[in-house]
C-alpha positions as CSV (number, residue, x, y, z in Angstrom):
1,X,0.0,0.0,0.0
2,X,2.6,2.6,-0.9
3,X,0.0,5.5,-2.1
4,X,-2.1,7.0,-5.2
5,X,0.6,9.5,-5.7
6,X,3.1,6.9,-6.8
7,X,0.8,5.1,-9.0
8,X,-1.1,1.9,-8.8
9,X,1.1,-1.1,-10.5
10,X,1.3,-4.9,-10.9
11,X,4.5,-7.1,-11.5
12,X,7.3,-6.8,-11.2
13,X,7.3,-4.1,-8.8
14,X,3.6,-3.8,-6.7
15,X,1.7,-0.8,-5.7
16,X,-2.2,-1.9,-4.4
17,X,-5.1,0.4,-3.4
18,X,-5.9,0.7,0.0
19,X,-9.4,-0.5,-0.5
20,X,-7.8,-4.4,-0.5
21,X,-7.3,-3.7,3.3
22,X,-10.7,-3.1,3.7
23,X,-11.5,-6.1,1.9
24,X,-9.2,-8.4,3.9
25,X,-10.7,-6.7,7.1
26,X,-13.9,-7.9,5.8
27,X,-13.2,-11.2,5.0
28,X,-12.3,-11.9,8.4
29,X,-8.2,-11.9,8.2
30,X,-6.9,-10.3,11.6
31,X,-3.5,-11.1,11.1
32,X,-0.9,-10.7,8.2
33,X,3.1,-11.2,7.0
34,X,4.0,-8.7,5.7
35,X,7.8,-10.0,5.2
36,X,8.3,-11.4,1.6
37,X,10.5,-10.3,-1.8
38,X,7.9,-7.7,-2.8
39,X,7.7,-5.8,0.9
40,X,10.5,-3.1,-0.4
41,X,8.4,-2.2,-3.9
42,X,7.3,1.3,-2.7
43,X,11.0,1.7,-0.9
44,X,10.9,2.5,2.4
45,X,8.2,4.9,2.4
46,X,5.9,2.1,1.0
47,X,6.3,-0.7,3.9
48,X,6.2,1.9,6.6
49,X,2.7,3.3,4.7
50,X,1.6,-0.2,4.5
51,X,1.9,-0.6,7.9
52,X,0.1,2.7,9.0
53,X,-3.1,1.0,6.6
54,X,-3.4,-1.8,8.3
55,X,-3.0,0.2,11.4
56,X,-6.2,2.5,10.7
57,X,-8.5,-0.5,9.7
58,X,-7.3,-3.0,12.1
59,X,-4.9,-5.7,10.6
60,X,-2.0,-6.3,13.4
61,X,0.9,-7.6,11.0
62,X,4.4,-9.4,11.3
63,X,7.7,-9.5,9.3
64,X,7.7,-5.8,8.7
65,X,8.9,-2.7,11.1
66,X,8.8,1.3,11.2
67,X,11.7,1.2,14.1
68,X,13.8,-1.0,15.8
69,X,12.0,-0.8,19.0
70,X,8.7,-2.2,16.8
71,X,11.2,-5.1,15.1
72,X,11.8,-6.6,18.7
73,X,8.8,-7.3,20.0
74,X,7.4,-10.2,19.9
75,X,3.6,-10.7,18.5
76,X,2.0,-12.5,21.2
77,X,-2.1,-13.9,20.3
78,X,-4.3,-15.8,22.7
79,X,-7.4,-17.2,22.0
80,X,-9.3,-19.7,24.1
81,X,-6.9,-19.8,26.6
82,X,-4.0,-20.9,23.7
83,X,-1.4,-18.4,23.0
84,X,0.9,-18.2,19.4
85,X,4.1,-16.2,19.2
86,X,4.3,-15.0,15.6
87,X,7.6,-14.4,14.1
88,X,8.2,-14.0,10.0
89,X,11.3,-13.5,7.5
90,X,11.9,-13.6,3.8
91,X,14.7,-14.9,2.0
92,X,15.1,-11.2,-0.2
93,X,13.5,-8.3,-1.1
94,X,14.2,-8.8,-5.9
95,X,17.4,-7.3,-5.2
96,X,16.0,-4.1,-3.9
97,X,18.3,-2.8,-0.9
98,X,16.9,-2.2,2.7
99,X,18.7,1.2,3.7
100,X,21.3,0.7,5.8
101,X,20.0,3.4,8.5
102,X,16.8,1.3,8.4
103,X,17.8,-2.5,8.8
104,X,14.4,-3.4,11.0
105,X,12.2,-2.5,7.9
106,X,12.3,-6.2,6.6
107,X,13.2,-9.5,8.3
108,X,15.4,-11.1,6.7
109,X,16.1,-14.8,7.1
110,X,19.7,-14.6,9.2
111,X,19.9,-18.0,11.4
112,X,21.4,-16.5,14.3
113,X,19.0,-13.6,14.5
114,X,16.5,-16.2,14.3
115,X,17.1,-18.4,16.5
116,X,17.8,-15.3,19.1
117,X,13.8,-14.0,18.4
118,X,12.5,-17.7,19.2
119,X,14.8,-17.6,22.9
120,X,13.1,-14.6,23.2
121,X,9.3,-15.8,22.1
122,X,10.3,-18.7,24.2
123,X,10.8,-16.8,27.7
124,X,7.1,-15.6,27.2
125,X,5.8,-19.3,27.4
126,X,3.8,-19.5,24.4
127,X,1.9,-22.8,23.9
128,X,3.0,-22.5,20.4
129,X,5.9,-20.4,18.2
130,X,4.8,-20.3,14.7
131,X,7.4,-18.8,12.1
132,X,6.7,-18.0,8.3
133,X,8.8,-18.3,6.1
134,X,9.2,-16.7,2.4
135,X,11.4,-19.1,0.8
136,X,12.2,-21.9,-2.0
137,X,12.2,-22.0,-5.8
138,X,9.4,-20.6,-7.7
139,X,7.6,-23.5,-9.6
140,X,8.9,-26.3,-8.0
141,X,7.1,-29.0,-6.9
142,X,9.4,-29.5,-3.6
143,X,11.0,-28.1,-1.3
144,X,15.1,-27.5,-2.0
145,X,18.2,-29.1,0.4
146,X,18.1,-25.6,1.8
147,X,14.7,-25.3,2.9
148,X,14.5,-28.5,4.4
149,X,17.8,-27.8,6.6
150,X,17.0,-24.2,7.6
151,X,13.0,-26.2,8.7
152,X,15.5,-28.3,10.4
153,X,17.5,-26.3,12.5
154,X,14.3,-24.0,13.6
155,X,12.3,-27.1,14.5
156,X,15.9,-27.6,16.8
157,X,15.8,-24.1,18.2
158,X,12.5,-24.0,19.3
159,X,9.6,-23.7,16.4
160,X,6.2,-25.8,16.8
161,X,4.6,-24.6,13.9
162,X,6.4,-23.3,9.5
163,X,4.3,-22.0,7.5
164,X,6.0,-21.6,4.0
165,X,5.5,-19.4,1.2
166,X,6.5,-18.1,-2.4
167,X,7.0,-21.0,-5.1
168,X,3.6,-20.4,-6.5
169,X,2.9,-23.8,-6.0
170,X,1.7,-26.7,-3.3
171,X,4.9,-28.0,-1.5
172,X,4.5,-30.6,0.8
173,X,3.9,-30.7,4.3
174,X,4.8,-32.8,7.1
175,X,4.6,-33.7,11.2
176,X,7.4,-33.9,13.1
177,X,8.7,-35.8,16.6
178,X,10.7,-33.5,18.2
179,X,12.8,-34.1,21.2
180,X,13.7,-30.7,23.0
181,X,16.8,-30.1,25.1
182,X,14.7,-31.0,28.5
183,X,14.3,-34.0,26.8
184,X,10.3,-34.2,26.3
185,X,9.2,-34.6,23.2
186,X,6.3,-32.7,21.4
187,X,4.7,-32.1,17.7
188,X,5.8,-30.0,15.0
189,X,4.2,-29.0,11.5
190,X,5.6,-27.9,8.7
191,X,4.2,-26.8,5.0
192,X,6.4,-25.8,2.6
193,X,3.9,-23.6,0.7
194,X,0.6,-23.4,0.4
195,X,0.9,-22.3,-3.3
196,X,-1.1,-19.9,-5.0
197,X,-4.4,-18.6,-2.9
198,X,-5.4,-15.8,-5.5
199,X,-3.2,-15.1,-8.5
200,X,-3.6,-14.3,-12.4
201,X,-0.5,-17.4,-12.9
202,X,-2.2,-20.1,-14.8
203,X,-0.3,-23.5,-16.2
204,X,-0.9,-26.7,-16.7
205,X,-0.8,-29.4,-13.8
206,X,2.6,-30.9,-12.6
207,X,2.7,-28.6,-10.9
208,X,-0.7,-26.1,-11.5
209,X,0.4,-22.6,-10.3
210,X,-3.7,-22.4,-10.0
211,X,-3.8,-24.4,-7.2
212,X,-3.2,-23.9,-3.6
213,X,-5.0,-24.9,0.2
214,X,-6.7,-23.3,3.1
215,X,-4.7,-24.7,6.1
216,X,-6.9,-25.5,9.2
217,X,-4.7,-26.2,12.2
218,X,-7.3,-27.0,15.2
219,X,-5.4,-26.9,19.0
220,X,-6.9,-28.5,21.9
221,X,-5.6,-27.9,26.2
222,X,-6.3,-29.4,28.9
223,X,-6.3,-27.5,31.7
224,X,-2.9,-26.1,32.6
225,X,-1.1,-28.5,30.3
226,X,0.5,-27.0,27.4
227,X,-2.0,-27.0,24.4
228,X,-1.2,-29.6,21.2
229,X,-2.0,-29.6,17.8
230,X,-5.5,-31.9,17.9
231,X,-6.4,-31.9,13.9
232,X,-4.4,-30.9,10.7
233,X,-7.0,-30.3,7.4
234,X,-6.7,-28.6,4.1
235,X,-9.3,-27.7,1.9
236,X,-7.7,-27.4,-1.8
237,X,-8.5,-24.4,-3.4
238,X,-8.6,-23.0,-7.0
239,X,-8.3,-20.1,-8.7
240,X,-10.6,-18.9,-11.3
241,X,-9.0,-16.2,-14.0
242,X,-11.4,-15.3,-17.2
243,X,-13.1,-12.7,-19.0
244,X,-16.9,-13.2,-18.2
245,X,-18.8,-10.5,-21.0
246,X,-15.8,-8.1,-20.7
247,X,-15.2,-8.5,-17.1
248,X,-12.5,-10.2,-15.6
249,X,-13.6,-12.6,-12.8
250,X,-10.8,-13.6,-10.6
251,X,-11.7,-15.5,-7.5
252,X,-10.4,-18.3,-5.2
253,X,-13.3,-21.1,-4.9
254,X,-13.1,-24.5,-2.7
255,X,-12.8,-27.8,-3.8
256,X,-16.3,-29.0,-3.3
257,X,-18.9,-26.6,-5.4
258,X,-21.6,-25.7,-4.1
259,X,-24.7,-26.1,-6.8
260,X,-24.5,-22.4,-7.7
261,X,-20.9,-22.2,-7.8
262,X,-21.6,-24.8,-10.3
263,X,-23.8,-23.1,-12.5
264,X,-21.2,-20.2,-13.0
265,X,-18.7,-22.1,-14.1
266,X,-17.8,-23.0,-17.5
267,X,-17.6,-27.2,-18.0
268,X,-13.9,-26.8,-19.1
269,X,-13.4,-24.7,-15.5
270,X,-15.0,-27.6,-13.6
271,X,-12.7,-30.0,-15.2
272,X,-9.5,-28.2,-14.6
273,X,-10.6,-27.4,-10.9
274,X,-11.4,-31.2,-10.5
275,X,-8.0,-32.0,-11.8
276,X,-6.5,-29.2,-9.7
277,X,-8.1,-31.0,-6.7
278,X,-7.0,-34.7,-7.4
279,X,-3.3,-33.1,-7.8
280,X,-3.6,-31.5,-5.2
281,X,-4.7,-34.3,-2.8
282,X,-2.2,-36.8,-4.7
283,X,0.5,-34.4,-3.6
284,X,-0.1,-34.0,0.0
285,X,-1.4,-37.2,0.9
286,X,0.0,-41.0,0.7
287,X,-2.7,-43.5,-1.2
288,X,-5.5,-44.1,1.7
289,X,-4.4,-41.9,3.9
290,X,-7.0,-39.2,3.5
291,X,-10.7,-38.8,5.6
292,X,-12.9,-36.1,4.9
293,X,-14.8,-33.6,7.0
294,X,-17.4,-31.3,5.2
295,X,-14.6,-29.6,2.8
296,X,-11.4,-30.2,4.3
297,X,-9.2,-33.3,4.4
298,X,-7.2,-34.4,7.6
299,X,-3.7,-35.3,7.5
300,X,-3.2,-38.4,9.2
């Protein structure tokens, strides 16, 4: 959200009018990263302004900073009685520099300063520290040597919960045993990306750039015990990109139409968004291991 003045603009450098915030508000998001390769677009001037939108309509946001005092505090959300530390980095910003007077603007992925911000989520006693990550190769179907090591070493120092982003396309995603250094051993998730929510990218499958999932992570405590992860579901999702009597219709629709949805869509868009799902599904899940809830799938 850097501003009318400088101009509304897509790819490769992005400039979006203020009224998506509203929209966001109002599709129920209360939280966003704001950390990824596109955060410097506007300059400096841009994330700062980004940050003062979400401010006014109500968005709290992570991965992004107007000082250093706001870089090293650690978001902190409870609900039910179950409290998430959010932390957030990006491997780059396209090559754009961060000022150097200015390094809190973007997080940057930096091990060390990493795993310093999870000692420090850690000493607030969060049931649950959940990092996202902007990272990986555009297009590919899995995730590189160095994403799985840097997921590695974060589940080591402390993470519960990776949320990955920026190939454009599913990556997989996985549940992890992990022993900490008392020696009890607890649950970790990890998805490498959840592909493509809303997007104009369109190819064909292996892998579709269409394509992506709604992540529902549900969490259960007991008491004073520390709270788990009870259910892991995904509802694929699909993106719909055409020109409908000169307008462009661009929307994300779930897996499982519903009989209007149907009726708006073109036979050929049915098929591809079946054939989205199947991929989808194929890629995320072994043979049989899949049950079904209403529209989302648990992980086993």
């Amino acid at each position: 959200f850097g501003g009318a003045e400088l101009g509304y603009s897509g790819y490769p450098r992005f400039n979006t009018p203020d009224s998506l915030g509203n929209t966001l508000k109002e599709a129920g998001f209360d939280i966003l990263i704001t950390s990824n390769n596109h955060s410097m677009d506007t300059n400096s001037k841009g994330v700062i302004r980004t940050l003062d939108v979400l401010d006014k309509i109500g968005i709290e946001h992570i991965g992004t900073y107007r000082s250093q005092y706001e870089r090293e505090q650690v978001k902190i959300k409870e609900e039910n009685h179950i409290s998430f530390a959010f932390l957030s980095y990006t491997y780059g910003t396209n090559g754009i520099p961060i000022p150097k007077e200015q390094p809190y603007l973007v997080n940057l992925i930096d091990l060390e300063k990493m795993k310093e911000d999870i000692k420090k989520a850690d000493l607030l006693s969060p049931d649950f520290i959940v990092i996202s990550l902007h990272f990986g190769e555009e297009y590919q179907k899995y995730p590189n040597d160095n994403q799985k090591e840097l997921v590695d070493l974060l589940f080591q120092a402390g993470a519960d919960i990776i949320l990955g982003g920026h190939p454009h396309v599913i990556q997989p995603m996985e549940v992890r045993k992990i022993i900490r250094s008392d020696g009890t051993e607890e649950t970790g998730f990890v998805i490498y990306s959840l592909g493509n929510f809303i997007s104009s990218q369109r190819t064909p499958l292996n892998p579709p750039r269409d394509a992506g999932v709604i992540l529902n992570l549900d969490f259960e405590k007991v008491e004073n015990q520390k709270a788990k992860i009870k259910t892991i579901s995904i509802m694929p999702t699909w993106v719909q990109f055409r020109n409908n009597n000169g307008k462009r219709v661009i929307r994300a629709i779930g897996s499982n139409l519903s009989e209007k949805t149907q009726e708006e869509l073109a036979q050929y868009e049915i098929q591809r968004l079946n054939t989205t799902r199947e991929y989808t599904l194929s890629h995320l899940f072994e043979e049989g291991d899949m049950k079904k809830e209403d529209e989302f799938y648990i992980y086993p």
